[in-house]
Kinemage of the C-alpha trace (Angstrom):
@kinemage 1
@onewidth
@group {chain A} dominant
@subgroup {mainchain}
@vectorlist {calphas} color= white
{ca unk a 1} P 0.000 0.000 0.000
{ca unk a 2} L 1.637 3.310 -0.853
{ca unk a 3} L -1.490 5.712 -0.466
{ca unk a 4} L -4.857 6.767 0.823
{ca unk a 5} L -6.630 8.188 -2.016
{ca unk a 6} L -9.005 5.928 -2.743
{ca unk a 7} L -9.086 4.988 0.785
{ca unk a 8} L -12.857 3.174 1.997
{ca unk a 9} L -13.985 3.736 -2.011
{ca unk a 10} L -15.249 0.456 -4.341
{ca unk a 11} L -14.145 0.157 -7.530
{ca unk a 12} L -15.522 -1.832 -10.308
{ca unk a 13} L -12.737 -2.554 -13.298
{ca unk a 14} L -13.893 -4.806 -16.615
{ca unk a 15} L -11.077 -5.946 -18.317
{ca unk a 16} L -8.476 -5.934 -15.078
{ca unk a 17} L -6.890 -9.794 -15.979
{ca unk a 18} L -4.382 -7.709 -17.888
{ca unk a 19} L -2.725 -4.608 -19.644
{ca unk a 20} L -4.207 -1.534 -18.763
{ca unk a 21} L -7.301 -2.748 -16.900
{ca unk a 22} L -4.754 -5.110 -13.995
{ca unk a 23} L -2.437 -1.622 -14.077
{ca unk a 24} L -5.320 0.880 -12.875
{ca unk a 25} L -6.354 -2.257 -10.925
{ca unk a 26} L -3.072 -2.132 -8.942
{ca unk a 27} L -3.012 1.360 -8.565
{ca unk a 28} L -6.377 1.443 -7.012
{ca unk a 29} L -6.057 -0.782 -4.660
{ca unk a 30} L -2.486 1.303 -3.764
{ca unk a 31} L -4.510 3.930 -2.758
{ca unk a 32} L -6.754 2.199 -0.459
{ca unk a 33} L -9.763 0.974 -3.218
{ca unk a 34} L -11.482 -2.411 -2.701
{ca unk a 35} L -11.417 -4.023 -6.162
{ca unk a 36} L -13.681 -6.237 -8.416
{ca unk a 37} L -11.082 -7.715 -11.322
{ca unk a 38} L -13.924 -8.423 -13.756
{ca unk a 39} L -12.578 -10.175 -16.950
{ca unk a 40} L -13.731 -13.359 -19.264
{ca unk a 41} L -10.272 -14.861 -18.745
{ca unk a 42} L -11.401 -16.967 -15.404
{ca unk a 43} L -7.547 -18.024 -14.915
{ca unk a 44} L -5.723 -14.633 -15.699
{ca unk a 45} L -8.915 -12.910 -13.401
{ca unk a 46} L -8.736 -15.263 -10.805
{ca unk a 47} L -4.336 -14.535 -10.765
{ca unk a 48} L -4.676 -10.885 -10.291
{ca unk a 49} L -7.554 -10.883 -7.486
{ca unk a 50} L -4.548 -12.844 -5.348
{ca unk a 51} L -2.079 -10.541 -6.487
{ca unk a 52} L -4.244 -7.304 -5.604
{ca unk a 53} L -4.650 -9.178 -2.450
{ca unk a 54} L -0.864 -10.025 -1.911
{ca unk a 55} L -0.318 -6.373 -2.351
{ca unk a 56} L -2.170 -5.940 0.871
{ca unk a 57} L -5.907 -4.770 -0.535
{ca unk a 58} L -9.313 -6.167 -0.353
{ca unk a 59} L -10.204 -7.523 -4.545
{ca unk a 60} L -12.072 -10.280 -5.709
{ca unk a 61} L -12.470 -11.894 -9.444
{ca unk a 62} L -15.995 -12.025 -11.443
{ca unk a 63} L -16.509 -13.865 -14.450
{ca unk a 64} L -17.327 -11.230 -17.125
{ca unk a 65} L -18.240 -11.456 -20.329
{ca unk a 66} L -18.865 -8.195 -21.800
{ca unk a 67} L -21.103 -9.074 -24.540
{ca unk a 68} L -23.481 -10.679 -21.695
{ca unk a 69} L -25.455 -8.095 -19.980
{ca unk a 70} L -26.441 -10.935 -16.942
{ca unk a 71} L -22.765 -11.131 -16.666
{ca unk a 72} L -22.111 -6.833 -16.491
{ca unk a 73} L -25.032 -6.579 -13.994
{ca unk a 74} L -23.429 -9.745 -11.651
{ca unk a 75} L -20.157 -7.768 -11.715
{ca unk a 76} L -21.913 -4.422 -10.496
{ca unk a 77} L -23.763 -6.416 -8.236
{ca unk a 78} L -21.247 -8.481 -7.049
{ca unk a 79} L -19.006 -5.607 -6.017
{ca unk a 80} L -22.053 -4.026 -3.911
{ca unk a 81} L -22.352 -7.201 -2.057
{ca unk a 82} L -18.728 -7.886 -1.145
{ca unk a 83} L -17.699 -4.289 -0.408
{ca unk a 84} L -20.626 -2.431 0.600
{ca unk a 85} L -21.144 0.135 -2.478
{ca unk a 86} L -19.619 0.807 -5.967
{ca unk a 87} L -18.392 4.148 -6.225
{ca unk a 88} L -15.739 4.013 -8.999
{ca unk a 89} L -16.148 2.451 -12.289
{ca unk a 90} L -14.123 1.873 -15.143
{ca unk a 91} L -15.439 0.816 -18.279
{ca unk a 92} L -12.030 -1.197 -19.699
{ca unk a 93} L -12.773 -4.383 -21.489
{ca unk a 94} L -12.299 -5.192 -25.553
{ca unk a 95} L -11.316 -7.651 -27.574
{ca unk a 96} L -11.041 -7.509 -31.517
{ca unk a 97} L -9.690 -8.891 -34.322
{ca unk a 98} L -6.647 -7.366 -36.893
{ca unk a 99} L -6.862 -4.753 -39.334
{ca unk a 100} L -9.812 -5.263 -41.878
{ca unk a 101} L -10.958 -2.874 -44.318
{ca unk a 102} L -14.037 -1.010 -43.879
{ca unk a 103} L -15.587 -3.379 -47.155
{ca unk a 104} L -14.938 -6.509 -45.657
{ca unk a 105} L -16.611 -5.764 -41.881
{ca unk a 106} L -19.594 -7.572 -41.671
{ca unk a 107} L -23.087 -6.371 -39.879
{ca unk a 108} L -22.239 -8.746 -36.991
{ca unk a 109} L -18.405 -7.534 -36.612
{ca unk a 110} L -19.805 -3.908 -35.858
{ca unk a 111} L -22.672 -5.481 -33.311
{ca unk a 112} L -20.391 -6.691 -31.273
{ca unk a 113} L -18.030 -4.152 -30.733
{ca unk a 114} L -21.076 -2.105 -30.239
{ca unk a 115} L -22.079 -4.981 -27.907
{ca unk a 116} L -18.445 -4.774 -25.929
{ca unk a 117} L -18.227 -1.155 -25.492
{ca unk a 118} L -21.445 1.031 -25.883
{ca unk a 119} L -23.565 -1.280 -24.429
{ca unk a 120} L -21.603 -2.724 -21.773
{ca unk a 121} L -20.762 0.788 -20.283
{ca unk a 122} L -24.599 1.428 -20.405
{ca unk a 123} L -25.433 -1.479 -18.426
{ca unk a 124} L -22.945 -1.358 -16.332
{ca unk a 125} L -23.091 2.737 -15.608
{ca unk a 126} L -27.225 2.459 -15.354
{ca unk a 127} L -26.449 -0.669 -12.613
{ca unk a 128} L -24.214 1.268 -10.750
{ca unk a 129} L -26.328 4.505 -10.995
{ca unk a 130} L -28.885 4.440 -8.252
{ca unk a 131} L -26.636 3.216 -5.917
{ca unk a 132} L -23.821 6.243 -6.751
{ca unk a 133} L -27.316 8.771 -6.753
{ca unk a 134} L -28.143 7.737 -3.400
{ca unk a 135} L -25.034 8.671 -2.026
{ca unk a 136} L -24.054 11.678 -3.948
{ca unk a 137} L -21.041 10.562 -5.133
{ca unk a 138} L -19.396 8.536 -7.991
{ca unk a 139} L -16.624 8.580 -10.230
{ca unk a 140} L -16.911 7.255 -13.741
{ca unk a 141} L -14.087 6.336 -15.780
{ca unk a 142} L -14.735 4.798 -19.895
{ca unk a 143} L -11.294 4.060 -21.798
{ca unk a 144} L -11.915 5.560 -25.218
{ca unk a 145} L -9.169 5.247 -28.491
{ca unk a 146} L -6.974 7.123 -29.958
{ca unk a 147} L -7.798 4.923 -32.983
{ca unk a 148} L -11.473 6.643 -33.449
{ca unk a 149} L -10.143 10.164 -32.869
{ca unk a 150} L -7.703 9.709 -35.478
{ca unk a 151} L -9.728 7.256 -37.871
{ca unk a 152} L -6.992 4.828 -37.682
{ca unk a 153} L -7.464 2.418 -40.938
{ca unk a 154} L -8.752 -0.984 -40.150
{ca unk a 155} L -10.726 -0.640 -37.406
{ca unk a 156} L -14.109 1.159 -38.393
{ca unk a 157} L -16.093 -0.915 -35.945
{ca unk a 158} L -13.995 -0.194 -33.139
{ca unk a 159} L -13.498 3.040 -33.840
{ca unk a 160} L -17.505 4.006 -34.105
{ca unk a 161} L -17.862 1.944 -31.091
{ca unk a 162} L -15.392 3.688 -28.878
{ca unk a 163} L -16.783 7.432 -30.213
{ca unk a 164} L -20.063 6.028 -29.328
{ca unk a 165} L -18.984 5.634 -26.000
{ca unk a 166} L -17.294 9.093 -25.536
{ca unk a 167} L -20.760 10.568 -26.412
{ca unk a 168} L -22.263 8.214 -24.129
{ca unk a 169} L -19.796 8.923 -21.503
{ca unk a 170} L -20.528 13.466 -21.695
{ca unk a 171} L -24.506 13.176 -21.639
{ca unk a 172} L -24.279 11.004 -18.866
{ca unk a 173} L -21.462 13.423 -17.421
{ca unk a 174} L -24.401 16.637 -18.289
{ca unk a 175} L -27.378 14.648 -16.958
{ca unk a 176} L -25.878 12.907 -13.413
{ca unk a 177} L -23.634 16.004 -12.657
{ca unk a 178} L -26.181 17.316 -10.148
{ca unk a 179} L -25.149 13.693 -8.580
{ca unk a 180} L -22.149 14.468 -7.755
{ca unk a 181} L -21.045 11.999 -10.225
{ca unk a 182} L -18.301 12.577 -12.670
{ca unk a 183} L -17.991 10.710 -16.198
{ca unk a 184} L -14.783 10.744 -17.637
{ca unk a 185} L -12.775 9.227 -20.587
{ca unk a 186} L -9.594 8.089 -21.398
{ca unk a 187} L -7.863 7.619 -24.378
{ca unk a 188} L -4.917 5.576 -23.868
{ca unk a 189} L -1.925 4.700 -24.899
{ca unk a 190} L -0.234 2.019 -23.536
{ca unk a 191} L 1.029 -1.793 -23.291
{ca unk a 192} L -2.190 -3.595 -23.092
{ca unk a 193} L -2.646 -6.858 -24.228
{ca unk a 194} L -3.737 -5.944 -27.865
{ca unk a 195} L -0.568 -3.913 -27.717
{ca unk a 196} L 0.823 -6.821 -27.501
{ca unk a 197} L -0.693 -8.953 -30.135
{ca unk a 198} L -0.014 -5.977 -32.791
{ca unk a 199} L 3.780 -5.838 -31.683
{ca unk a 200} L 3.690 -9.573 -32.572
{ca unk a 201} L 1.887 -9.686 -35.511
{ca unk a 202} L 3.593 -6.285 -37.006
{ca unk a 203} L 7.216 -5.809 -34.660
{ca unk a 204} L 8.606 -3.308 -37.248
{ca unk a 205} L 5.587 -1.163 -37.245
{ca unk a 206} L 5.180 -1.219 -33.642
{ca unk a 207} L 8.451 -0.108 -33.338
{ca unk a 208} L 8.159 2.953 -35.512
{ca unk a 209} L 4.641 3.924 -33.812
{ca unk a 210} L 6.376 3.981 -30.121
{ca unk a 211} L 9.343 5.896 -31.604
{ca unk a 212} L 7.028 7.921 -33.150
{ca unk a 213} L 5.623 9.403 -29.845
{ca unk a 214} L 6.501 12.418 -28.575
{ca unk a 215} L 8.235 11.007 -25.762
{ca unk a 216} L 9.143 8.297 -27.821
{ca unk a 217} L 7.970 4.867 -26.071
{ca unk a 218} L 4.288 3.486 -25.037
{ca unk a 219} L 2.883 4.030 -21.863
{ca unk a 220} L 2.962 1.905 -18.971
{ca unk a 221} L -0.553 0.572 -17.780
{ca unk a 222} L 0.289 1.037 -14.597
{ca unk a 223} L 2.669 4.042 -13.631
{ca unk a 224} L 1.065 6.436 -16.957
{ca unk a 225} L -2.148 5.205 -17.223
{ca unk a 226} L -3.721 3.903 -13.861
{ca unk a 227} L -2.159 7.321 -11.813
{ca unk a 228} L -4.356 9.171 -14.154
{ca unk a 229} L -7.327 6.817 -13.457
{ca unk a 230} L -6.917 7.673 -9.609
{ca unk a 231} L -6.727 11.296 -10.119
{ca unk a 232} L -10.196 10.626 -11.712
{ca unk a 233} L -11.424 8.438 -9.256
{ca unk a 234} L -10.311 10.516 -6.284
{ca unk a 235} L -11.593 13.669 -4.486
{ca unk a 236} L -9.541 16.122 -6.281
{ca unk a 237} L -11.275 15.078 -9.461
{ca unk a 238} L -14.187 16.515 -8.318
{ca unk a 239} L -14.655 19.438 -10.484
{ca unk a 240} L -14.003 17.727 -13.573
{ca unk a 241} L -16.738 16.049 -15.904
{ca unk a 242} L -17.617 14.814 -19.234
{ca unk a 243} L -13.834 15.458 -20.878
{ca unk a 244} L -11.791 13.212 -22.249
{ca unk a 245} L -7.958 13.219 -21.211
{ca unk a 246} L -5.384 11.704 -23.688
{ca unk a 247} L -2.878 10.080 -22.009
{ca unk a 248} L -0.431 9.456 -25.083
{ca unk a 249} L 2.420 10.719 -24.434
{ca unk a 250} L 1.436 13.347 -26.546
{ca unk a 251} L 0.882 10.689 -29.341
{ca unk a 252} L -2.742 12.522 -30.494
{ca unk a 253} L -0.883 15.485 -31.170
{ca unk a 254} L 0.746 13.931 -34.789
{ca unk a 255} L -2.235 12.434 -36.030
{ca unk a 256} L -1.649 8.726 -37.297
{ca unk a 257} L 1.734 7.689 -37.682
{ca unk a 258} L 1.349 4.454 -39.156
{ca unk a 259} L -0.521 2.386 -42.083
{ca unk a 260} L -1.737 -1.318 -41.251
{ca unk a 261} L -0.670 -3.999 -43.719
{ca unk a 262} L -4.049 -5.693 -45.129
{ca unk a 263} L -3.014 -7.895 -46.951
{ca unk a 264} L -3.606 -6.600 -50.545
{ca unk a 265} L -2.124 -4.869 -52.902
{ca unk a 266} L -2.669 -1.533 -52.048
{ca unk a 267} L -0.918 0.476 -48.927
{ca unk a 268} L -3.380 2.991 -48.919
């Protein structure tokens, strides 16, 4: 434990069995947060709830598959139940697939990411609502993309679905502000798990996008990323509602730096 800022707060995080979701897991629970890892991965989830614990705070796992609103509501649920109250949320969890062209993504490609974001964060902020309304407090925090901002090629449906949840994310900030609950979003950038995979799939690239930054590497998911997340989930954050903060490195600031290889015969 190495502070007190979240200290006798609840925190809900989807997507915490690894990358950024386990970072701003481990820096909640730093600060004093209780902490529901909620992730699909029952083996990975299951791994960090010990560690969180072996770091000396109060987590627990639940099974969470996005696309399954019975399974968002548990989680919400769940976290009331064990600790009391759920006064922090962060929206986290995706998974996709590789670059495809606009063309070639199919009706039920763009459901789902719909599915994963936009509606997950609506069932899971309207769970958690009456429950942060009763007490006048709540902190609200959806992780957004860089890659809609910028229209990154290749990932329309992600893209759409992440904007979709950053215009979500500032009605609900203009209609619950009277709450005293905040809605916030982050756009990352960061070694998550998809990081990951693309580094794989595309080292060379991946290289040249980090170098590319301003301060010329990725983000870490916990030290850049989750000590944002706690400024938004703490008391200092406050005052601040329905923006999103790009924590990038200052990577939004040249646009797209890099052009996915599809597979065809055209780069562009």
């Amino acid at each position: 434990m190495n502070g007190e800022r979240l200290a006798g707060r609840a925190a809900l995080v989807t997507g915490a069995a690894d990358g950024i979701g386990r970072g701003i897991a481990r820096r909640f629970v730093g600060e004093g947060a209780a902490v529901i890892v909620a992730d699909f991965d029952d083996e990975r989830g299951v791994a960090v709830a010990r560690e969180l614990r072996e770091l000396g705070g109060r987590a627990e796992f639940a099974h969470c598959d996005v696309t399954a609103k019975a399974d968002v509501l548990g989680a919400v649920d769940l976290c009331i139940d064990r600790f009391g109250s759920v006064d922090i949320l962060v929206n986290n969890a995706y998974g996709g697939e590789g670059p495809v062209r606009i063309e070639a993504k199919t009706d039920e490609r763009f459901e789902l990411a719909l599915r994963m974001c936009l509606f997950a964060t609506k069932w899971a902020m309207e769970r958690a609502l009456p429950h942060m309304k009763a007490q006048g407090w709540g902190r609200v925090i959806n992780m957004a993309s860089l890659n809609g901002v910028n229209a990154h090629m290749g990932t329309a449906d992600y893209n759409a679905a992440k904007e979709a949840v950053r215009a979500y994310s500032r009605t609900a900030a203009r209609e619950w502000a009277g709450h005293g609950i905040c809605v916030n979003v982050i756009c990352p950038a960061a070694v998550s798990a998809a990081y990951r995979r693309f580094a794989e799939m595309a080292p060379q690239v991946a290289a040249a996008t980090a170098a590319a930054n301003p301060m010329g590497r990725m983000g870490d998911p916990e030290r850049d990323i989750g000590g944002v997340a706690v400024f938004l989930a703490s008391e200092d954050a406050r005052y601040l509602t329905g923006n999103t903060l790009f924590v990038d490195g200052g990577g939004h600031i040249n646009g797209v730096p890099w052009v996915p290889d599809f597979g065809d015969d055209s780069s562009r």
